[in-house]
C-alpha positions in Angstrom: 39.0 129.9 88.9 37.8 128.2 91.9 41.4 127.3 93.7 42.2 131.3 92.6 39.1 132.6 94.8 40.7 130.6 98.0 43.9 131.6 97.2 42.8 135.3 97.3 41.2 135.1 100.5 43.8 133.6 102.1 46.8 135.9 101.2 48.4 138.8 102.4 50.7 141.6 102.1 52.7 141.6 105.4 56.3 143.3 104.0 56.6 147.1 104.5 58.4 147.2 101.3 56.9 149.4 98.4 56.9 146.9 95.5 54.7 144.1 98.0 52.0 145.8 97.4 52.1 146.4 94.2 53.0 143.0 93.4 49.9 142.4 95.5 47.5 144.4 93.6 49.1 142.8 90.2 47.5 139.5 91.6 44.3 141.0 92.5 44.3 143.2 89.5 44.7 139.8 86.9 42.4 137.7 89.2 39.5 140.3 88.7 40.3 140.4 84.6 40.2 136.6 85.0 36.9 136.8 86.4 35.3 139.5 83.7 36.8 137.2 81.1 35.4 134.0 82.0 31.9 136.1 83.0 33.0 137.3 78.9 33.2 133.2 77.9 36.6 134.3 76.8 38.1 131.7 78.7 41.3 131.5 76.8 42.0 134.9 78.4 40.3 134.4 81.8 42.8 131.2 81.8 45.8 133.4 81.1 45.0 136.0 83.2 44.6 133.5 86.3 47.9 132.3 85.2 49.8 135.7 85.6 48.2 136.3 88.8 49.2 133.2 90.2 52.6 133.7 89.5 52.6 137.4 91.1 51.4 135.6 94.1 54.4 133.0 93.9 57.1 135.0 93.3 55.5 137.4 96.3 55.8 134.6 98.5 59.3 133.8 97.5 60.1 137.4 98.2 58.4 137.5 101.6 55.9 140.1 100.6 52.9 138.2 101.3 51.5 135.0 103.9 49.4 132.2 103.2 47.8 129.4 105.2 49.6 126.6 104.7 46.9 125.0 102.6 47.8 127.5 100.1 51.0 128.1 100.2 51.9 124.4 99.7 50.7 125.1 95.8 53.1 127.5 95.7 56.6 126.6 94.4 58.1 129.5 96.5 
């Protein structure tokens, strides 16, 4: 949860292509349910849905939709 709060301060959407920012908002979108789950203790979920937001933000990298430091994006696969 921790490394998924830098991360999301440290992105962003810098392709004018339609689906950036909706992969964008897919990451943000998941991140937040992560966060109600583990506010929930349902951290099985909170778990999985920082999992699917994570890979949003990797395969937005990948496609050049978003930037990251280069702290971050040496996580990344992309």
């Amino acid at each position: 949860m921790k490394r998924m709060t830098n991360v999301m301060k440290k992105v962003k959407v810098i392709s004018k292509d339609k689906n950036a920012k909706e992969f964008h908002d897919f990451a943000s979108n998941y991140y937040k349910d992560g966060l109600y789950f583990f506010k929930k203790e349902q951290y099985e979920e909170a778990f999985e849905a920082f999992i699917i937001s994570w890979a949003y933000l990797d395969i937005s990298l990948k496609l050049g939709f978003i930037e990251a430091s280069k702290d971050v994006r040496e996580m990344f696969t992309a």
